[in-house]
LOLODREN-435484 format. One record per residue (C-alpha): residue number from 1; residue in one letter; chain; x, z, y. Coordinates in Angstrom, 3 decimals. Layout:
[r NUM, "a", "A", [X, Z, Y]] ...
//
This chain:
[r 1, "x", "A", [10.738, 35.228, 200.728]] [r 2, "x", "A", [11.056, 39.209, 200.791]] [r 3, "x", "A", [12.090, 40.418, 204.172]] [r 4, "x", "A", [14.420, 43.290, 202.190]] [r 5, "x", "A", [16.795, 40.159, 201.461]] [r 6, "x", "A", [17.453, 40.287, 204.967]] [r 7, "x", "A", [19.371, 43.671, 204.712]] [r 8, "x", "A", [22.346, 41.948, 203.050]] [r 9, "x", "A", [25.123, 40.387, 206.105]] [r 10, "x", "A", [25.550, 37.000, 206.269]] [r 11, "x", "A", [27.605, 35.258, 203.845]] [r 12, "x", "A", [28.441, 38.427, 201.384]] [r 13, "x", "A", [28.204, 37.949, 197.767]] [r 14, "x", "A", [24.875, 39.356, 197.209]] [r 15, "x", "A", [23.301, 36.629, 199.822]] [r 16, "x", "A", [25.184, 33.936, 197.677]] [r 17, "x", "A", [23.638, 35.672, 194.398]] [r 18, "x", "A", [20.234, 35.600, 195.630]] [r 19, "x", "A", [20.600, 31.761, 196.858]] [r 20, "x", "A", [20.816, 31.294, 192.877]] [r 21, "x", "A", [17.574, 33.178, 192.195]] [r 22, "x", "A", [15.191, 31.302, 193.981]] [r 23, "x", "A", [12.651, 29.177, 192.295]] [r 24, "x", "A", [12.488, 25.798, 193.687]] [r 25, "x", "A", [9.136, 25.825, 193.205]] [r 26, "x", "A", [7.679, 28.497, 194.960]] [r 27, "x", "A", [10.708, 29.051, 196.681]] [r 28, "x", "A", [10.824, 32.973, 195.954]] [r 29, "x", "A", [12.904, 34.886, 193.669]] [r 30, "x", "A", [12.350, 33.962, 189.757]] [r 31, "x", "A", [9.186, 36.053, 188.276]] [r 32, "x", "A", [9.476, 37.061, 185.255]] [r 33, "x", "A", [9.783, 35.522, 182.530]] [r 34, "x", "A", [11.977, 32.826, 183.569]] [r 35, "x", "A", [12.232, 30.020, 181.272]] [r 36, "x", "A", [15.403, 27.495, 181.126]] [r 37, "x", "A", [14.819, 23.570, 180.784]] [r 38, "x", "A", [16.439, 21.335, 178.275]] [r 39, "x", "A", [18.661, 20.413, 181.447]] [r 40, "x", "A", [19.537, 23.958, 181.787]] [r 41, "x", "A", [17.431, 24.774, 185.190]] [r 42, "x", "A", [15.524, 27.688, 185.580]] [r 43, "x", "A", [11.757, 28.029, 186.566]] [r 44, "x", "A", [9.363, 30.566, 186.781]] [r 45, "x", "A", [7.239, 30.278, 183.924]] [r 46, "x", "A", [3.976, 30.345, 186.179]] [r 47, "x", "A", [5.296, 27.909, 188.324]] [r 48, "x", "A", [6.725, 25.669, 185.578]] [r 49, "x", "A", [2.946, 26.196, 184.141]] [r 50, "x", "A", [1.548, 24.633, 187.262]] [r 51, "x", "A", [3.870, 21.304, 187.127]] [r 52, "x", "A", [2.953, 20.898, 183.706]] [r 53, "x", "A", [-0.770, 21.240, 184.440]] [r 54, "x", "A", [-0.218, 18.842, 187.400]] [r 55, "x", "A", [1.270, 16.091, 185.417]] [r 56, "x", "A", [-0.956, 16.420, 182.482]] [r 57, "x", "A", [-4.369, 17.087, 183.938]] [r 58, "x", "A", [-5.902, 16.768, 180.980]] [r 59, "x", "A", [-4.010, 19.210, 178.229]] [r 60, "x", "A", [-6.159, 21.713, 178.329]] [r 61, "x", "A", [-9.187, 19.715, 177.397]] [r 62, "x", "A", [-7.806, 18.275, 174.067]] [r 63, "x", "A", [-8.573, 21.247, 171.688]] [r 64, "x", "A", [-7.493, 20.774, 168.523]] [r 65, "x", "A", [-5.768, 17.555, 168.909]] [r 66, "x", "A", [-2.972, 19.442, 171.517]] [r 67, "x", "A", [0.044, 17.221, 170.922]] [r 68, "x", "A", [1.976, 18.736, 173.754]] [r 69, "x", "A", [2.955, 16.499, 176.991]] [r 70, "x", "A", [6.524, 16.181, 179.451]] [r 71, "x", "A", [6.787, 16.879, 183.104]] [r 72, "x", "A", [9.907, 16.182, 185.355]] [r 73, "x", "A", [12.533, 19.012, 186.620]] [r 74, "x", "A", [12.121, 19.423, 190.361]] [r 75, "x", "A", [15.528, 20.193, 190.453]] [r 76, "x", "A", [16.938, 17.112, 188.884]] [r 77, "x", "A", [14.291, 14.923, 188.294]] [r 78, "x", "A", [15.045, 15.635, 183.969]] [r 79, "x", "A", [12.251, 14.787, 181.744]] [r 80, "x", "A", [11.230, 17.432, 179.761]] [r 81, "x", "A", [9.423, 17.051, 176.919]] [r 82, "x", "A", [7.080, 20.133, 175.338]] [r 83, "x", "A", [5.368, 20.870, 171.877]] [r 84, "x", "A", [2.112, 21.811, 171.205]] [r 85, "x", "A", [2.638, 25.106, 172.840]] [r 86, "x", "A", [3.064, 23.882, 176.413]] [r 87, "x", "A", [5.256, 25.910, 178.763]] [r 88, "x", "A", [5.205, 28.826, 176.227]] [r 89, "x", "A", [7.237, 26.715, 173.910]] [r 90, "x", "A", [10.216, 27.340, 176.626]] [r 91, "x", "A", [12.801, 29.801, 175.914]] [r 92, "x", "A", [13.391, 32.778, 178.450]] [r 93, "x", "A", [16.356, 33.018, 180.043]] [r 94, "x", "A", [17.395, 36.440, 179.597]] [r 95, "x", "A", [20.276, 36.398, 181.604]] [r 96, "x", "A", [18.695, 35.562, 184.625]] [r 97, "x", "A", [16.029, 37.921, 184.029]] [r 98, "x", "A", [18.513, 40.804, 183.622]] [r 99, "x", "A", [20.632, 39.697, 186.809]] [r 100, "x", "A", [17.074, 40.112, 189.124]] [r 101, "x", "A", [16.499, 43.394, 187.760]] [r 102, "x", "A", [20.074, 44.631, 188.813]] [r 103, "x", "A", [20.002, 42.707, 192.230]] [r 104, "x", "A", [16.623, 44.239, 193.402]] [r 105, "x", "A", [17.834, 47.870, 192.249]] [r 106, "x", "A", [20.815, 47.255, 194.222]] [r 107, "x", "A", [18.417, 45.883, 196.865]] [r 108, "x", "A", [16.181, 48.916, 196.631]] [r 109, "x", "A", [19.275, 51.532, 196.644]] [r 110, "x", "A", [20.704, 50.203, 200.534]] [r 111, "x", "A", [18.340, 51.909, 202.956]] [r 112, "x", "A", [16.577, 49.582, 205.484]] [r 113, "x", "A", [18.914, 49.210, 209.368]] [r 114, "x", "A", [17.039, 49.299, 212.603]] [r 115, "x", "A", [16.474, 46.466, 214.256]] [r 116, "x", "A", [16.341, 44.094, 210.979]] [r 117, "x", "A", [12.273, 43.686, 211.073]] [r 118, "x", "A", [11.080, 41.780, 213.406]] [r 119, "x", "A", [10.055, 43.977, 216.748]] [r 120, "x", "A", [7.068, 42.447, 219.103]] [r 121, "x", "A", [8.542, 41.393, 222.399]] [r 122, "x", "A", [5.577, 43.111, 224.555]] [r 123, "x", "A", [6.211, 46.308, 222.777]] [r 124, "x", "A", [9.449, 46.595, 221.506]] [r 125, "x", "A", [8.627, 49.461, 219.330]] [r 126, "x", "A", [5.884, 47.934, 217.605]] [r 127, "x", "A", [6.801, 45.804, 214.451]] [r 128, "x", "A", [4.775, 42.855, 213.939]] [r 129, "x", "A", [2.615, 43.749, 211.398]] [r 130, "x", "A", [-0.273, 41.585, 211.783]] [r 131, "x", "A", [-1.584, 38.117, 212.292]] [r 132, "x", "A", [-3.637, 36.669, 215.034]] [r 133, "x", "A", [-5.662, 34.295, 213.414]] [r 134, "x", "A", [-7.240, 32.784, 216.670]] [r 135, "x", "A", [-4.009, 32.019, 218.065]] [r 136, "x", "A", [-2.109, 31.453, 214.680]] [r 137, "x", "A", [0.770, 33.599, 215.406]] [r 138, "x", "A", [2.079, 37.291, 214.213]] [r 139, "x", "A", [1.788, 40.068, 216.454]] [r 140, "x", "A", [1.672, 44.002, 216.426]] [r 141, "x", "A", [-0.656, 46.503, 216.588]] [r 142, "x", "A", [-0.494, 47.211, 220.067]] [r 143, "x", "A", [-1.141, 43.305, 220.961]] [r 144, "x", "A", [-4.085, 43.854, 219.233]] [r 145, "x", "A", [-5.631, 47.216, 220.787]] [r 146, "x", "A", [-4.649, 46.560, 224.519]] [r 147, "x", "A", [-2.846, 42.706, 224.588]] [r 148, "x", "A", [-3.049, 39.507, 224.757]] [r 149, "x", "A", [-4.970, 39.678, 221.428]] [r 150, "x", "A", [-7.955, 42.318, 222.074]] [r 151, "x", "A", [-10.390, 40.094, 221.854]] [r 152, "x", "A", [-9.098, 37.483, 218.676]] [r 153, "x", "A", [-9.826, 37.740, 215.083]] [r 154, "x", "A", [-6.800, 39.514, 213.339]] [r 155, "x", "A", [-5.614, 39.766, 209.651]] [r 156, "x", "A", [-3.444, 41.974, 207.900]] [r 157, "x", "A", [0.347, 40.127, 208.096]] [r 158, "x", "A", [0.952, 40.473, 204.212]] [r 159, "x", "A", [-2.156, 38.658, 203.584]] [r 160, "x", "A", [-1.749, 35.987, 205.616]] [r 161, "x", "A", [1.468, 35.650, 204.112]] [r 162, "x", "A", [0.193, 35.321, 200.837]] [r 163, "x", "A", [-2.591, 32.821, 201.476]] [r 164, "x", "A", [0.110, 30.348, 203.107]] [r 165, "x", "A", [2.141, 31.116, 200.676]] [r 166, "x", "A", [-0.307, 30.568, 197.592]] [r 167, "x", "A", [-1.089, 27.399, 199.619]] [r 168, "x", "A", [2.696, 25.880, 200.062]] [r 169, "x", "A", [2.660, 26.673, 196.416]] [r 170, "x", "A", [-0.022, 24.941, 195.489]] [r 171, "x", "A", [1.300, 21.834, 197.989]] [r 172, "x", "A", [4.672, 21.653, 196.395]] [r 173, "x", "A", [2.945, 21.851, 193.359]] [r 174, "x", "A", [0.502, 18.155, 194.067]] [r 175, "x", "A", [3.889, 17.085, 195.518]] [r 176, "x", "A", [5.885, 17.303, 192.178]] [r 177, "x", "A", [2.861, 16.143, 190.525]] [r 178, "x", "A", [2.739, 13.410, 192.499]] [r 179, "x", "A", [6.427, 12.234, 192.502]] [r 180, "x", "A", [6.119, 12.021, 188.937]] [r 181, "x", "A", [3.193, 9.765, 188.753]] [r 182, "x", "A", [5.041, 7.814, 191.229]] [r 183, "x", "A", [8.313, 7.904, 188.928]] [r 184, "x", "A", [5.856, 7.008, 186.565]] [r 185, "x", "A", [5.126, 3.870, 188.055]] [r 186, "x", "A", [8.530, 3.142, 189.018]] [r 187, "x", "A", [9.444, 3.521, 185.018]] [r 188, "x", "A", [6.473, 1.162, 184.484]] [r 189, "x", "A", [7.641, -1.750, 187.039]] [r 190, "x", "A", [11.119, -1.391, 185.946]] [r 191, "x", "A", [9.703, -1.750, 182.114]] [r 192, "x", "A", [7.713, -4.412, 183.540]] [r 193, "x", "A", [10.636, -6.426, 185.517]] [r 194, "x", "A", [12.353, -6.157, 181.735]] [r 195, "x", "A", [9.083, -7.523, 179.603]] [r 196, "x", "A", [9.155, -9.873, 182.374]] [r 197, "x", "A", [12.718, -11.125, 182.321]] [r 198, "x", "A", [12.673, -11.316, 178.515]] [r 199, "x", "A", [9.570, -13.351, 178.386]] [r 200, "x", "A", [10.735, -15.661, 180.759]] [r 201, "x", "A", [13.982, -15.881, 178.296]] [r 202, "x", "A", [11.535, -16.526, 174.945]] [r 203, "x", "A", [9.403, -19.160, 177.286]] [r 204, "x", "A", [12.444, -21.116, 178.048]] [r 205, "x", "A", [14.056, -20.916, 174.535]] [r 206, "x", "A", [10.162, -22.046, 173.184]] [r 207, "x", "A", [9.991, -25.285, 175.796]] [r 208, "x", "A", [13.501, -26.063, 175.353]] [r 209, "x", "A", [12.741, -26.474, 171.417]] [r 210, "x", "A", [9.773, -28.414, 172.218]] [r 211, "x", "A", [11.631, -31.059, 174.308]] [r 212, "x", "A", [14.190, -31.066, 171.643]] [r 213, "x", "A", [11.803, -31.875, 169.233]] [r 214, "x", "A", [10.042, -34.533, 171.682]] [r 215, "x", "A", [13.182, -35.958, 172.276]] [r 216, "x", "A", [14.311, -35.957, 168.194]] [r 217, "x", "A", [10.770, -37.860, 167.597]] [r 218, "x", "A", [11.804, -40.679, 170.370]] [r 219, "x", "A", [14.763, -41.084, 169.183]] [r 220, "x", "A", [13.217, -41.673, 165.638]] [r 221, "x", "A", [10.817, -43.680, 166.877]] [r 222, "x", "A", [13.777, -45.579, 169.089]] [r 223, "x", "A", [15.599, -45.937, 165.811]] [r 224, "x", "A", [12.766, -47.413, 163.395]] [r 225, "x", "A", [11.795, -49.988, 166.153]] [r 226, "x", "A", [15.824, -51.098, 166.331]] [r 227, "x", "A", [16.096, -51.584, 162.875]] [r 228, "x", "A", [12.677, -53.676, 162.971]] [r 229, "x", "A", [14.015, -55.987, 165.588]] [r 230, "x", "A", [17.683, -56.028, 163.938]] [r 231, "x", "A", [16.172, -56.867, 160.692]] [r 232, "x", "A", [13.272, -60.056, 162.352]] [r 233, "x", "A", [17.023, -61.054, 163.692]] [r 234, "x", "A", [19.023, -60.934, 160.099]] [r 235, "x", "A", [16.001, -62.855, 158.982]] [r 236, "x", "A", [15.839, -65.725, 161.611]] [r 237, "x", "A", [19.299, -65.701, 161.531]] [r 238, "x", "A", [19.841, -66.333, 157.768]] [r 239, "x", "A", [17.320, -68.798, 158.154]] [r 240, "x", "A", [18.921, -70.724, 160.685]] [r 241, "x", "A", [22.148, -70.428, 159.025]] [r 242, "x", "A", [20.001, -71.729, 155.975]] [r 243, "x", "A", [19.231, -74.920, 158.166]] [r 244, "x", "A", [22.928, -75.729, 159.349]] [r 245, "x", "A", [24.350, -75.589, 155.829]] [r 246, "x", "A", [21.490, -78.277, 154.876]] [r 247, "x", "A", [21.899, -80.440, 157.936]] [r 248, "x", "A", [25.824, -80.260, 157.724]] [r 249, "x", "A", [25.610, -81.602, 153.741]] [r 250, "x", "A", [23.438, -84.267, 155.072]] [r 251, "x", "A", [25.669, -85.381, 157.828]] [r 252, "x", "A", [28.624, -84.722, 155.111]] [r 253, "x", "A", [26.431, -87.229, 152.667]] [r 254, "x", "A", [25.514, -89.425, 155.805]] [r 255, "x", "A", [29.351, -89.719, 157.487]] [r 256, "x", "A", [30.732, -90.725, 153.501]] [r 257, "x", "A", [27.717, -93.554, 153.681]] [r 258, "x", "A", [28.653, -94.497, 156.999]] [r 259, "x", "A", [32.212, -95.459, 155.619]] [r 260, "x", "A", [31.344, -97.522, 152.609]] [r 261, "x", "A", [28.980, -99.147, 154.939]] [r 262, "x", "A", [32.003, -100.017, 157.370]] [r 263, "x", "A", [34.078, -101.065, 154.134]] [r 264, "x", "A", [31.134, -103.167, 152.742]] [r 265, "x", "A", [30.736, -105.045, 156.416]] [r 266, "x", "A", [34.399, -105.680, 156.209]] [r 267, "x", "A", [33.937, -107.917, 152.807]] [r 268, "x", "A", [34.591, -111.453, 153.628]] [r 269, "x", "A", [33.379, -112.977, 149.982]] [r 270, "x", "A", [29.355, -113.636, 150.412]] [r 271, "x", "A", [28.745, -113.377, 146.392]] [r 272, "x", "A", [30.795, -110.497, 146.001]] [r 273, "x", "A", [28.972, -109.053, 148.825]] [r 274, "x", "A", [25.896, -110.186, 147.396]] [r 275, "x", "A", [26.927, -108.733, 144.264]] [r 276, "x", "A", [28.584, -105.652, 144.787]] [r 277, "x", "A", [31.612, -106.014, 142.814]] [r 278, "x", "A", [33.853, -104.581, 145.791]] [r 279, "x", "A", [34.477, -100.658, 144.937]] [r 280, "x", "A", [31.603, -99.174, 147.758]] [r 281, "x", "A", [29.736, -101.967, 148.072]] [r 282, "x", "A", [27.427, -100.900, 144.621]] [r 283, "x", "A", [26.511, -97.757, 146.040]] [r 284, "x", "A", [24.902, -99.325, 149.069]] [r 285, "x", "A", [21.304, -100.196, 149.119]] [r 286, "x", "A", [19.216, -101.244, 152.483]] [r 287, "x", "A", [16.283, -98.563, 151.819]] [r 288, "x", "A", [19.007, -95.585, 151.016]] [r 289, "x", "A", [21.001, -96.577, 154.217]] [r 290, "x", "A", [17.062, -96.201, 156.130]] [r 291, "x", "A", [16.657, -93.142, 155.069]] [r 292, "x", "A", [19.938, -91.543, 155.636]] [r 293, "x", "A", [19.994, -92.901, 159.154]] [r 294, "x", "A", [16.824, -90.559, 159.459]] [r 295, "x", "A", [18.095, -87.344, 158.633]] [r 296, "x", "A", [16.035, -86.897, 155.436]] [r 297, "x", "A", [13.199, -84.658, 155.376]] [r 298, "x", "A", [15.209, -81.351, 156.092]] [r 299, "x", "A", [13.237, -78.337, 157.710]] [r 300, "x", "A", [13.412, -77.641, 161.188]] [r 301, "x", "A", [12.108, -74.802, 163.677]] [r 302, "x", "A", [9.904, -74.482, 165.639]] [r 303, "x", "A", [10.127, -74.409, 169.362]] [r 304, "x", "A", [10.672, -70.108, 170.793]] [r 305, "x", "A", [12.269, -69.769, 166.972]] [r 306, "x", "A", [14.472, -67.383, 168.711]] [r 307, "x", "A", [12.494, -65.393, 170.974]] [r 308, "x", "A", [12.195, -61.679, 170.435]] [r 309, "x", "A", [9.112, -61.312, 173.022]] [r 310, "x", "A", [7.362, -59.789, 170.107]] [r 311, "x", "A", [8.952, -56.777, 169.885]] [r 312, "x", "A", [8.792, -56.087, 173.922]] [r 313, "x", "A", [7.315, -52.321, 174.012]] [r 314, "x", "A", [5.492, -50.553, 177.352]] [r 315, "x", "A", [6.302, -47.329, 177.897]] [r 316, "x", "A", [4.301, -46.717, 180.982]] [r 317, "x", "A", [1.584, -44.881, 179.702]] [r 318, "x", "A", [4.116, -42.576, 177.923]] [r 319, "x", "A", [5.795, -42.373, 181.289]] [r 320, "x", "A", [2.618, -41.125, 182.844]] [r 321, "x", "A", [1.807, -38.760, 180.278]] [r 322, "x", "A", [5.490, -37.312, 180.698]] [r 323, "x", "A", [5.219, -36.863, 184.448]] [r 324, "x", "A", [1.863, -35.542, 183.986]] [r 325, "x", "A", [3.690, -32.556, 181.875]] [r 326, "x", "A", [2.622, -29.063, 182.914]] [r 327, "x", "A", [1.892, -25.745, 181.449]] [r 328, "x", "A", [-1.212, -24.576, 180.311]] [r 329, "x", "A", [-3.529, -22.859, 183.214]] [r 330, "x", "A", [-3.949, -19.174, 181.873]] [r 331, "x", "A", [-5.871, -16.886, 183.453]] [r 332, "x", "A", [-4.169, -14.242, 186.071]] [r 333, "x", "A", [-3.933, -10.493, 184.006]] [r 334, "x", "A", [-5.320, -7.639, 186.158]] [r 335, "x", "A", [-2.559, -5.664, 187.519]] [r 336, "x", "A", [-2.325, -1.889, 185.481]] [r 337, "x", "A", [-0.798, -0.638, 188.204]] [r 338, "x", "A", [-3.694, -0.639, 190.427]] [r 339, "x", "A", [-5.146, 2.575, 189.412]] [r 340, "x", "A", [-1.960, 4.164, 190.141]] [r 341, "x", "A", [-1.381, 2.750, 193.394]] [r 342, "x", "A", [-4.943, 3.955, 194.314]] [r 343, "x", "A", [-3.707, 7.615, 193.388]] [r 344, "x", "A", [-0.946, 7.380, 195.154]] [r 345, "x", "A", [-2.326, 6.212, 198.373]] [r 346, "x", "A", [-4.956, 9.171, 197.831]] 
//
């Protein structure tokens, strides 16, 4: 910073003015022209030139294809987003251009106080007004000639000054530069944590529908195979039923035989027996009562009739294959951060 903004005491209005003029780039007062962001912070426009070289190395290089590029504000970490013409696309900031002319004629105008640049402590009437570049430190003439510092290499303050300052410069600059590819991998793991979340979301929905639809098709299945075994059971059963109807009109046939056999047994005439002139007795005959007493020639079933063994389904190899269930090996996608990371650590 200029040593003349030392002349103004300590907390007056003019300090507090020049507080607000200071680039926080390059930390000096704004050069002209100043240029004000889209979030209403100031730069110089060299030094805003520098950022926006730093964060898009490449601009320059694209010819006629220049589609412009964005940069961060060091101030508030804004992104700012440029045209074609780069940093020249900015508007000036008038105002604050105006307000540094008028503070450094009032700066100029005040006369400068004993005492306010710095004096050497070996000779206190020698300013320092060089630098030592052996020892690293300012000194004064006098230091030089007959001191401490006869026999070092010296260099003229000012230039010094600007070297180190040029360099800070150009260190804040790779620092900005480098905080935004850093934000820029932040934005890219945060847009990554998102892809990832919603993925995860459309991979659940996705296997939830496909058990769904497994278990839909096993319950299908569950229902055909029901209705196969509820309709082998109608069928035996009407069957059977089929059977009992014929056996109980043969025992109904059998049980009315039975009785005009008792009533015919009970006739005590032997020619009317003989004869059958008693009201049952002509509807007996020997070879009719023989084959009633044997049931007739009525169907029966065979023995495990009723078994449903045949419809007994294994389900262990569908067991298996179920616990055997697992996703599909996929190879592992290289990381695009790594690149990054690499320039980051550098």
């Amino acid at each position: 910073m200029d040593f003349q903004a030392g002349i103004l005491q300590d907390g007056s209005p003019m300090e507090s003015l020049e507080k607000q003029l200071i680039c926080p780039i390059c930390l000096e007062m704004f050069s002209k022209p100043v240029v004000i962001l889209p979030c209403q912070h100031n730069l110089c426009r060299k030094c805003a030139n520098d950022v926006f070289q730093a964060a898009n190395p490449y601009w320059q290089s694209r010819g006629s294809l220049i589609s412009g590029g964005r940069f961060r504000c060091p101030s508030c970490r804004h992104e700012v987003l440029l045209d074609r013409h780069g940093v020249y696309g900015l508007q000036r900031n008038l105002l604050v251009e105006n307000i540094i002319d008028i503070y450094k004629q009032e700066c100029s105008s005040r006369p400068l106080k004993k005492g306010e640049h710095p004096m050497c402590k070996e000779h206190e009437d020698e300013r320092i007004n060089i630098y030592c570049v052996t020892c690293e430190v300012p000194t004064c003439s006098m230091c030089k000639v007959f001191g401490a510092h006869k026999d070092c290499e010296v260099a003229p303050l000012q230039t010094v000054f600007q070297g180190q300052k040029t360099e800070l410069n150009n260190c804040i600059s790779m620092l900005v530069a480098g905080n935004d590819r850093i934000q820029t991998i932040i934005s890219q793991l945060e847009d990554s944590c998102q892809s990832t979340e919603e993925n995860s979301e459309a991979a659940k929905r996705e296997l939830c529908a496909r058990f769904d639809a497994l278990a839909a098709l096993l319950e299908e299945k569950k229902s055909e195979l029901l209705q196969r075994i509820s309709q082998e059971q109608a069928d035996k059963a009407a069957f059977i039923q089929g059977l009992i109807c014929q056996y109980k009109e043969q025992l109904e046939k059998s049980s009315r035989l039975v009785e005009t056999a008792i009533q015919a047994a009970e006739e005590t005439g032997g020619a009317a027996f003989l004869m059958g002139t008693g009201t049952h007795i002509s509807m007996l005959s020997l070879p009719r009562i023989v084959e009633a007493s044997k049931g007739g020639r009525l169907g029966k079933i065979e023995q495990g009739y009723e078994s449903m063994d045949a419809f007994s389904v294994s389900l262990d190899h569908l067991s298996e294959a179920v616990r055997a269930l697992d996703f599909d090996p996929a190879e592992e996608d290289e990381e695009f951060f790594d690149g990054e990371e690499e320039e980051v650590e550098e």
